[in-house]
N, C-alpha and C positions, 0 to 999 in steps of 0.2 A: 411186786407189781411190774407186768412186764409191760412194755410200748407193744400196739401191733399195728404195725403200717396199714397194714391192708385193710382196717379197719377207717382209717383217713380216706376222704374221698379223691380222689386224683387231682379235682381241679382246685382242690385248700392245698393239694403238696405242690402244687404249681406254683400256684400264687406266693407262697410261703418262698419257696426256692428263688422268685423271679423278686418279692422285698428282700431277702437277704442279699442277693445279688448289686441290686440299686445302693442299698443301705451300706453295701461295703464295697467299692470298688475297688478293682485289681482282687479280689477274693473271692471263691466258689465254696459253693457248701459241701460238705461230705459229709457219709457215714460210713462209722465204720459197726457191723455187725460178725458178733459173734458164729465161729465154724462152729458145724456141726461137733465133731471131734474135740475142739479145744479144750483145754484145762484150763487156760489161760483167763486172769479176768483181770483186765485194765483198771487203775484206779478212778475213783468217783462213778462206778457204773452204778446207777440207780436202777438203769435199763438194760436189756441187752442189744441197743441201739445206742451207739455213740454218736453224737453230731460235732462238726468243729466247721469253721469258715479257715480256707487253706489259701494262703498265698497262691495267686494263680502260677507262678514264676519259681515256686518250689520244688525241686526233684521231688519223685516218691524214695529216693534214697534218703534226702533229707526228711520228710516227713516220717520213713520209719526208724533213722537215728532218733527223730525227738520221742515219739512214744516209744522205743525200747529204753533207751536212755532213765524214762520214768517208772520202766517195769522193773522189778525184783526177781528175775526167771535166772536161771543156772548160764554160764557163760557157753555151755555146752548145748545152746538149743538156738536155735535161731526163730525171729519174731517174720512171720513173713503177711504181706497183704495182697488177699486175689482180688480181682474186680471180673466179675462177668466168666468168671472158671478160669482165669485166666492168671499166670505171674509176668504182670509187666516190667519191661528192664527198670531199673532204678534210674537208668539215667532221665525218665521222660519226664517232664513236667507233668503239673497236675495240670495245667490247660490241656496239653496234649490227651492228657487221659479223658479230661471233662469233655472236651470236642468230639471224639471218638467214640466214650462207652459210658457218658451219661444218660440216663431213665429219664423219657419221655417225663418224668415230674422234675425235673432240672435236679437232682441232686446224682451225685455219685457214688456209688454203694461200693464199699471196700468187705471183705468178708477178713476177719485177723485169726490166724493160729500159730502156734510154737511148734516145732518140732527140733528132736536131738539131733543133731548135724555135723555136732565137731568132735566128734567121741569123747570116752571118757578116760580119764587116768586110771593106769592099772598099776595095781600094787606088785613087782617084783618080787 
């Protein structure tokens, strides 16, 4: 069963993003949605929509230490998160991102894929 946003009306993903907002302060909502491409499938995905509430004041380096951290992927691949086509530095905060290239429905859509990046061992 998969979630489709686009089937949600804009102004329930509004509302929805503007109570979790209230309901948690210092914390913004994100998603993260599966690449097209990926292999990759994060633990407890019911959906191919992940939602979490992120520390406003968290690097996205620290946010993707935690879910890679939780992933089982080859040490030879790197976990990376796009927002809006885009790879943001690690260093920015998720405020930063949220203020910038959050969706007019208050949430922040992260797109997650793996790719091989640090080669592999070769047998001699």
């Amino acid at each position: 069963m998969e979630l489709e946003l686009d089937s949600i009306p804009l102004e329930a993903k509004k509302e929805k993003s503007q109570k979790l907002i209230s309901d948690n302060p210092g914390k913004l909502p994100i998603i993260l949605k599966k690449g097209k491409n990926s292999k990759l499938d994060l633990p407890h995905a019911l959906y191919s929509l992940i939602r979490y509430l992120v520390t406003s004041s968290r690097t996205l380096g620290e946010l993707v230490y935690s879910i890679r951290k939780t992933l089982t992927i080859p040490k030879t691949e790197g976990f990376y998160l796009f927002t809006s086509d885009r790879l943001p530095a690690l260093n920015m905060t998720i405020l930063q991102l949220y203020e910038r290239l959050s969706d007019e429905d208050g949430f922040l859509y992260f797109t997650y894929t793996s790719q091989e990046d640090k080669g592999k061992k070769m047998m001699l």
